[in-house]
C-alpha positions as CSV (number, residue, x, y, z in Angstrom):
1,X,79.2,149.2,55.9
2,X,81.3,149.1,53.1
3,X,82.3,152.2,51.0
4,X,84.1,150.8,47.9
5,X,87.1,153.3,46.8
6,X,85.0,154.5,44.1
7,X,83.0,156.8,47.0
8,X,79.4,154.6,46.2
9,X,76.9,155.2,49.3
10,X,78.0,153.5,52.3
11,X,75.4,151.3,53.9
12,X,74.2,151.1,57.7
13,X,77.6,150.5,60.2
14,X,75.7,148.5,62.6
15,X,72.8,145.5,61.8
16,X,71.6,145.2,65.6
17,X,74.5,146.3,67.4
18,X,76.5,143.5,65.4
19,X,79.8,143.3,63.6
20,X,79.1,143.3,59.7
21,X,81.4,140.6,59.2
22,X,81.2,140.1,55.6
23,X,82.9,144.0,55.6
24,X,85.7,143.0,58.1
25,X,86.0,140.1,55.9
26,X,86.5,142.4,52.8
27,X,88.6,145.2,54.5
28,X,91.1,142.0,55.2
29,X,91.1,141.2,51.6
30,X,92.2,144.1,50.7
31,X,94.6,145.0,53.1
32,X,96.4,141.5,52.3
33,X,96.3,142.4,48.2
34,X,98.1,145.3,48.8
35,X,95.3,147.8,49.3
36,X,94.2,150.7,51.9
37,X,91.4,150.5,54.3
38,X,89.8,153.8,55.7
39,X,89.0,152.5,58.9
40,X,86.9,153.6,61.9
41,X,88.7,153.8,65.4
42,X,86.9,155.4,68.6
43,X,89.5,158.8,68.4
44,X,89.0,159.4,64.5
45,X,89.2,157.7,61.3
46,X,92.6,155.7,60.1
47,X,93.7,155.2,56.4
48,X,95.1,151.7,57.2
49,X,97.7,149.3,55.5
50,X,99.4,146.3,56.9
51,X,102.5,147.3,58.6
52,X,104.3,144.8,57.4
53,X,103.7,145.8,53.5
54,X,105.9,148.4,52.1
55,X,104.6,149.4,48.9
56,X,101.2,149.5,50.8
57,X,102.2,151.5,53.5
58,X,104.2,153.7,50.9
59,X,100.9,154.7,49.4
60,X,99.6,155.8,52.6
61,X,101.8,157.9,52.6
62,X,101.1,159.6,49.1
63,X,97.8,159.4,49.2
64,X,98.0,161.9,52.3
65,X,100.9,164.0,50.8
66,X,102.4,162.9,54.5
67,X,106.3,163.4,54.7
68,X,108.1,160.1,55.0
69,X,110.1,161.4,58.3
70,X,106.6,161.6,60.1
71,X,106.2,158.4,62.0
72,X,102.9,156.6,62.1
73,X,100.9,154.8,64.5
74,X,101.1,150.7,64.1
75,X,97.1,149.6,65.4
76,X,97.7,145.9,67.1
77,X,95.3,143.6,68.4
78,X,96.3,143.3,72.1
79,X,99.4,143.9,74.3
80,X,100.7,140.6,72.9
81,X,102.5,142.4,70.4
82,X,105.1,144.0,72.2
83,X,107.0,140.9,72.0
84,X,106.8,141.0,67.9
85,X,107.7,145.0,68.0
86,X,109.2,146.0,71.3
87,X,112.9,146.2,71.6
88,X,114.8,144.6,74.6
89,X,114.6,147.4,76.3
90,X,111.5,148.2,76.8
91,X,110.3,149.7,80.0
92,X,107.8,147.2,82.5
93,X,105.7,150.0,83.0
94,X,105.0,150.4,79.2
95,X,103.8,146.7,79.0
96,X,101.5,147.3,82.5
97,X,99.7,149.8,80.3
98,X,99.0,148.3,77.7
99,X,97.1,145.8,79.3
100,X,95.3,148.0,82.0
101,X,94.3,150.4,79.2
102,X,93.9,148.8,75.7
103,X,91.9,148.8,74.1
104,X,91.7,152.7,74.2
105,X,92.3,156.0,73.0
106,X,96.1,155.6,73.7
107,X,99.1,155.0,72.0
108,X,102.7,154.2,73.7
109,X,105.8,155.0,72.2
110,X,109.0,152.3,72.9
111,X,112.8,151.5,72.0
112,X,111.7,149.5,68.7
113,X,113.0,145.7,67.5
114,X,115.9,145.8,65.3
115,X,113.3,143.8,63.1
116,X,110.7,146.7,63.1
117,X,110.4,148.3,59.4
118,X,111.6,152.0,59.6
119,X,109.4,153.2,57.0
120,X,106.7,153.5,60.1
121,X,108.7,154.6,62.6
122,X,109.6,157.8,60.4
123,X,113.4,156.4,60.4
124,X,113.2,156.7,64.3
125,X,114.1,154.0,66.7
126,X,111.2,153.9,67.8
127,X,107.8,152.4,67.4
128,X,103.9,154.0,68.5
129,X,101.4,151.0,69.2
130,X,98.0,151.7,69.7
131,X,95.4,148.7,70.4
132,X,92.3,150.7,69.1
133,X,88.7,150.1,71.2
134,X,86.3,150.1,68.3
135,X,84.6,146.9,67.6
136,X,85.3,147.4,63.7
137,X,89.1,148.7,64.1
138,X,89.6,145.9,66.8
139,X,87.9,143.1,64.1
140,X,89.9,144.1,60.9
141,X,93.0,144.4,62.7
142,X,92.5,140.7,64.7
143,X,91.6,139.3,61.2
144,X,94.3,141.0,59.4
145,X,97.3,141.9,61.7
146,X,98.8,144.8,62.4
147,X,98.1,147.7,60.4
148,X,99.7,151.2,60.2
149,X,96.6,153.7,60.2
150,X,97.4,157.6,60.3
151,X,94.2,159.6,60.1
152,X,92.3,159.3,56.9
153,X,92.7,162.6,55.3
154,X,95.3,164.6,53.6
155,X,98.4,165.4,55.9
156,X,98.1,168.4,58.1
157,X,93.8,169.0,57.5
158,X,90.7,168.6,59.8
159,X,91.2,164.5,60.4
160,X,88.0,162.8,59.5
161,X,85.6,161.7,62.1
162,X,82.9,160.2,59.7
163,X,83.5,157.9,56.4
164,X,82.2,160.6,54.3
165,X,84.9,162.8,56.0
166,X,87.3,160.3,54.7
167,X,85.1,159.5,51.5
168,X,85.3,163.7,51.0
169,X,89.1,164.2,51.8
170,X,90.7,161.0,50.0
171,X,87.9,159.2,48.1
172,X,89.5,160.5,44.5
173,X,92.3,159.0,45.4
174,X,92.0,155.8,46.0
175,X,91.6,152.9,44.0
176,X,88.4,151.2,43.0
177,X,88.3,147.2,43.4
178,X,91.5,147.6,45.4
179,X,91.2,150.2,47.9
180,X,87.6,150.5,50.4
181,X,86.5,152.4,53.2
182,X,84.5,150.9,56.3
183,X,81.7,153.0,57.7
184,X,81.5,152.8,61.5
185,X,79.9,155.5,62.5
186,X,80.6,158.7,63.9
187,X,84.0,158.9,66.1
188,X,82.4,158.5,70.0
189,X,86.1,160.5,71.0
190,X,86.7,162.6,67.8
191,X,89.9,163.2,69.0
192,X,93.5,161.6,68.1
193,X,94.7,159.4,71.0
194,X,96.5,160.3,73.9
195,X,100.6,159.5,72.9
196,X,102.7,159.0,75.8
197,X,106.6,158.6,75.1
198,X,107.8,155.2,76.9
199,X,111.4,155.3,76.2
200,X,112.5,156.9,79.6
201,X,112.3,155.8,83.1
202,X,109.2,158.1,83.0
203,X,106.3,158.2,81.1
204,X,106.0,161.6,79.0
205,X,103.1,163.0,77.3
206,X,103.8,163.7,73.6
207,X,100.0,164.1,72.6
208,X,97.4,165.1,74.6
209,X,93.9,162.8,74.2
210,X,91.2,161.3,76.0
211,X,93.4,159.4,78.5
212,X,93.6,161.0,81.9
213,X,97.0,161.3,83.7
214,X,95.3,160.1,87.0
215,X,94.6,156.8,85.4
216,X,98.1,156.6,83.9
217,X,99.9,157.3,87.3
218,X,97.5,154.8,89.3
219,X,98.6,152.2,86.4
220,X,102.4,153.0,86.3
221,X,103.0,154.6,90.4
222,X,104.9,156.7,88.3
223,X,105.0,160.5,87.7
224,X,104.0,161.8,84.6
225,X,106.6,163.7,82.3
226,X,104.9,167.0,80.1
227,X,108.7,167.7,79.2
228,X,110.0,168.1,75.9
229,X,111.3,164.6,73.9
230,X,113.5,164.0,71.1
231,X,111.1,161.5,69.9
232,X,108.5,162.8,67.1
233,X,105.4,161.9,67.1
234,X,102.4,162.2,64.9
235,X,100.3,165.4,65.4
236,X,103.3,167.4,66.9
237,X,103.7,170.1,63.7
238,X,102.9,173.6,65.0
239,X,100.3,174.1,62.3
240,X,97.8,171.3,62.1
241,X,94.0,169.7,62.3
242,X,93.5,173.0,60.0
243,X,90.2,174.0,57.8
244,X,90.2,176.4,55.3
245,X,88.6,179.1,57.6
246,X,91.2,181.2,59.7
247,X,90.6,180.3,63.5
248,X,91.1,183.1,65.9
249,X,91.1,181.8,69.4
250,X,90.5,185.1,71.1
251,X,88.3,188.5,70.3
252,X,84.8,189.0,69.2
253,X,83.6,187.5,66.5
254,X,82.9,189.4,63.5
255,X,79.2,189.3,61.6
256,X,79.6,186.5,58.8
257,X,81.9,184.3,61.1
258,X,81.8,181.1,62.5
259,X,81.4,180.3,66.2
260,X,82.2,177.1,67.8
261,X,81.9,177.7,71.8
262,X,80.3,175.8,74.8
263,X,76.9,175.9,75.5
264,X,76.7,179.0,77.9
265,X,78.2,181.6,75.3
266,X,75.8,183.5,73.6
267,X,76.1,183.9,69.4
268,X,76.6,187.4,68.8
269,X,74.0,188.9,66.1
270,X,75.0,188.2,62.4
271,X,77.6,185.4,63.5
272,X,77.2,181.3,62.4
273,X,76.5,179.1,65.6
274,X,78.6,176.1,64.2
275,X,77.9,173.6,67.8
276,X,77.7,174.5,71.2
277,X,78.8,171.6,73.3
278,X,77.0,171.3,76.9
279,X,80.6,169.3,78.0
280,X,84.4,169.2,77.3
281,X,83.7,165.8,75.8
282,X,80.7,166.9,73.9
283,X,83.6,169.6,73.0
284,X,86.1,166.8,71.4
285,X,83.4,165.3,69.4
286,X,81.8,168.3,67.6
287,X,85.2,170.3,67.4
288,X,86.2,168.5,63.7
289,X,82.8,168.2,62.7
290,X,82.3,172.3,63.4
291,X,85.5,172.9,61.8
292,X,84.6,171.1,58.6
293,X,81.3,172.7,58.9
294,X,82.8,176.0,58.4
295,X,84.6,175.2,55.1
296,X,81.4,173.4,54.3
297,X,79.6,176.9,54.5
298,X,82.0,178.9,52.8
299,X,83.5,181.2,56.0
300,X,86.6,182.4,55.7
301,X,86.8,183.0,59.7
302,X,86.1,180.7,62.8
303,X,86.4,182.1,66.5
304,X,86.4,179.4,68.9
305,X,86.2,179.5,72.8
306,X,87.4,176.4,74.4
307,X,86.4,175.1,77.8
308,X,88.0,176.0,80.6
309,X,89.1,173.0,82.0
310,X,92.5,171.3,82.7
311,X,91.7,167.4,82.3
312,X,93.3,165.5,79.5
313,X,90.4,166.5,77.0
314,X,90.6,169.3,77.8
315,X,93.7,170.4,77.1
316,X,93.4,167.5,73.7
317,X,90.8,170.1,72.6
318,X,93.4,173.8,73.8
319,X,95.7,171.8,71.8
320,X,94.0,171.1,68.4
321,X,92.6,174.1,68.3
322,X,96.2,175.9,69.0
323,X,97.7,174.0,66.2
324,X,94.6,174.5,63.4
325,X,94.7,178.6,64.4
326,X,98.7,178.9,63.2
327,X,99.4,179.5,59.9
C-alpha cells in the first residue's frame, strides 16, 4: 500500500477489504516530519501536507508548480472542525451540510477564522473544507489532522486517479525517506469534488462534482446559486485537467485520433477507441484515465463526445472536458 517517494512498486491497497494500518501509520509519520503524502480520496488523488505546516505545505505547492494565489482544499475528519476553522460568521446551513453529506465528494467554502493560515486560502478570506469518504483519506487524516491536499499532479494537467498517475506526474520530485505515496486504488468518482461557495445567504456552485443539487436543496430548503462569485476556487482556470493531446469537443474525428465517447457511438475507421462508458458515471471515471491514455499512446488529437445529460456529473464531466479543450 505504500509507494515510498523513490517510485518502488506499490503493494496491494486492500488485505480483505481492510485498512492497511501500518501504511496510515507511516503516511502520519511523514506528514508530522515535514513530509507530503499522495493520498487516495474517492474524487481523485491529493498531494497532502498538514495544514497547519508551512514549509510543508509550501512544497506542495512547488512540487506542483501551483501559483501561491490558488487556494487549496483543507481535508478534515468530520464537521467538527468548523469550530477550529470557521469564522463567526458562518452560515447554519453550511454546518447542516456538512453533517448530512460528509464524508463525500464535496467541499464547502466559508468566511474563515482570523486564526486560519492564509497560505491555504490563497490569501482569501476564506477557507474550502472537504471531509473526504475514502477509508484511506478518512484514516490518515483522523490520525494525522487536517491536511491540505490539492490533486497529486503538476498544476493545470490530467489530475491523477491512480498512484501510478501520481507516482508518473510527481514521483521525481519527491523525496525518498521523507516524502511517500499511499495506493488506494483506482478513484470510484474520478472527478474533483463538487465546491459550493457558503459565504452568502445562498449556497452557490463554484465547481461542479458528483454531488447533486436535489440533495443539496433537500439539505439546506434553500435555492441553489450557479451565479458568478468573487471567491476563487481550485479548478476554476479556463484552461485545465489538460493532456498533451488537443481535445476537440465537436467534429469528426480524424484517422490517427483518439475517441473517448459513450457506449452508443460508433469509432469511425482508422480512429483510437480510448473508453466508451455505458453511463455518465462510468463517463467521470474513465474520462482521466482516457485522457492520459492518449498521451500514453502518442496522439496528438482527442475528440470527445460527452453525455447528454444535465445532472451534476454530468455537467462535472461538460466541464472538465471544456476546460482541458482551451489552450
Amino acid at each position: 500500500m505504500v509507494v515510498p517517494g523513490d517510485a518502488v512498486r506499490p503493494l496491494p491497497a486492500w488485505l480483505d477489504g481492510a485498512i492497511d494500518e501500518a501504511a496510515v501509520a507511516a503516511a502520519t509519520s511523514a506528514l508530522q516530519r515535514h513530509g507530503l503524502v499522495g493520498l487516495p480520496t474517492e474524487t481523485v488523488y491529493g498531494l497532502a501536507a498538514l495544514a497547519g505546516d508551512p514549509a510543508a505545505v509550501r512544497r506542495v505547492f512547488e512540487v506542483k508548480g501551483r501559483p501561491l494565489d490558488h487556494p487549496v482544499i483543507v481535508h478534515v475528519a468530520s464537521a467538527a472542525a468548523f469550530a477550529q476553522w470557521g469564522g463567526a460568521d458562518v452560515p447554519s446551513y453550511a454546518l447542516d451540510l456538512a453533517q448530512a453529506l460528509w464524508p463525500g465528494p464535496l467541499t464547502l467554502v466559508i468566511p474563515a477564522a482570523p486564526t486560519v493560515p492564509r497560505y491555504v486560502t490563497g490569501g482569501q478570506d476564506t477557507v474550502g473544507l472537504r471531509c473526504p469518504a475514502h477509508p484511506v483519506a478518512l484514516a490518515v487524516v483522523e490520525a494525522a489532522g487536517p491536511v491540505a491536499a490539492p490533486s497529486a499532479n503538476r498544476f493545470g494537467q490530467v489530475s491523477p486517479t491512480s498512484a501510478d498517475d501520481v507516482v508518473a506526474d510527481i514521483g521525481d520530485r519527491l523525496q525518498p525517506g521523507l516524502d511517500l505515496i499511499l495506493d488506494g486504488g483506482a478513484c470510484p468518482v474520478g472527478v474533483e469534488s463538487t465546491i459550493l461557495d457558503c459565504t452568502q445567504d445562498l449556497p452557490r456552485v463554484l465547481r461542479w462534482g458528483a454531488v447533486e443539487m436535489e440533495q443539496v436543496q433537500r439539505v439546506t430548503r434553500l435555492a441553489v446559486s450557479n451565479g458568478p462569485s468573487p471567491v476563487r476556487a481550485p479548478g476554476g482556470l479556463v484552461s485545465h485537467y489538460a493532456p498533451r493531446a488537443r481535445v476537440h469537443l465537436a467534429g469528426t474525428p480524424t484517422a490517427g485520433a483518439g475517441l473517448l465517447a459513450p457506449a452508443d457511438v460508433a469509432t469511425p475507421e482508422g480512429v483510437v477507441r480510448l473508453a466508451a462508458p455505458a453511463t455518465t458515471r462510468d463517463f467521470a471515471v474513465v474520462l482521466y484515465r482516457a485522457l492520459r491514455d492518449a498521451d500514453a499512446q502518442g496522439l496528438t488529437d482527442l475528440w470527445a463526445i460527452a453525455p447528454a445529460d444535465d445532472s451534476a456529473l454530468g455537467m462535472a464531466v461538460r466541464d472538465r472536458l471544456t476546460r482541458a479543450a482551451t489552450r
